[in-house]
C-alpha positions in Angstrom: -12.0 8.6 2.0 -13.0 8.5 -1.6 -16.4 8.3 -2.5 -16.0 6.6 -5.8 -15.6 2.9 -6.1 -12.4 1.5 -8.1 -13.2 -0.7 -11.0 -12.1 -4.1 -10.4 -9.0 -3.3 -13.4 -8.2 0.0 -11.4 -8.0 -2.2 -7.6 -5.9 -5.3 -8.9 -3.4 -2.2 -10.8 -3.5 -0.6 -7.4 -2.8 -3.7 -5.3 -0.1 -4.7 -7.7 2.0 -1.1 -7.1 1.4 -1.5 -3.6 3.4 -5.0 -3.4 5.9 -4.0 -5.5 6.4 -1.1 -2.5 6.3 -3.5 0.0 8.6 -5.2 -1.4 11.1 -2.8 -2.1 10.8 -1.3 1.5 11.0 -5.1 3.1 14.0 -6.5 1.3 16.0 -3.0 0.5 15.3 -0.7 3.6 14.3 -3.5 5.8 11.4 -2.0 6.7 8.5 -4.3 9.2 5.5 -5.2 8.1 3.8 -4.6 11.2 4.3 -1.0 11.0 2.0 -1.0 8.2 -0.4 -3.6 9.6 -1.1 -1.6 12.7 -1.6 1.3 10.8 -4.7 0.0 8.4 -5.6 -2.2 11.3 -5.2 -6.1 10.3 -3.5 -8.7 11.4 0.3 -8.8 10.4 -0.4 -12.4 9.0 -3.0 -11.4 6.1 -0.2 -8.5 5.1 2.1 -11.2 4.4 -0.4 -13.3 2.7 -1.4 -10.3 0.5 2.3 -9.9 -0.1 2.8 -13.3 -1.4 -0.6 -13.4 -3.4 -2.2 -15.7 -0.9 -4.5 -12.9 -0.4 -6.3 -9.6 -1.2 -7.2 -6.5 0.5 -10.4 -4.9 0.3 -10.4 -1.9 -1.8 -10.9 0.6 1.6 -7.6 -1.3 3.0 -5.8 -0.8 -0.4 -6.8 2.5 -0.4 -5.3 3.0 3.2 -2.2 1.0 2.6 -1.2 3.0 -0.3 -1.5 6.7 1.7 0.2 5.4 4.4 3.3 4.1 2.4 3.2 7.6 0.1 2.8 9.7 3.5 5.5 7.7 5.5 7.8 6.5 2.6 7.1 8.5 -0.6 10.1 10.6 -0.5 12.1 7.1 -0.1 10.2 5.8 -2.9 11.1 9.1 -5.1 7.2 9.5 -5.3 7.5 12.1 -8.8 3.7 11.2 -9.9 1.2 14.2 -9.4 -1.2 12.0 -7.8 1.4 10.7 -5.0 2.5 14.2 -4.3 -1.3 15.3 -4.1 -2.3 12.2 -1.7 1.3 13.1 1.0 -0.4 16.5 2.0 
């Protein structure tokens, strides 16, 4: 995991893009939630929640979220940024 801490800017930017991809994958390519809850390990519940705004993530489960959606999903997502393509490896 990365050793430098996000700036409080850089997480709610970060948290932000990975709602939008939620999003997209929930309501376009019907993907479940729960695949995605399992996978950083919290409850399905608090994934909606942070979906909806009700609730955040902390930065290590934001962090998580985001290479597991690039790794599983980038290529769905037409991924093109350097930093996407560097974090799917």
């Amino acid at each position: 995991m990365n050793s430098k801490k996000l700036t409080a800017e850089e997480l709610t930017e970060k948290q932000e893009k990975v709602k939008a991809w939620l999003h997209v994958l929930d309501k376009i390519y019907g993907v479940k939630m729960t695949i995605f809850s399992k996978a950083i390990g919290v409850h399905n519940q608090n994934l909606h929640n942070f979906r909806k705004g009700k609730r955040g993530l902390t930065e290590e489960k934001t962090v998580l979220l985001e290479k597991v959606i690039v790794r599983k999903y980038g290529r769905l997502l037409m991924l093109e940024d350097s930093d996407y393509e560097i974090l799917s490896k």
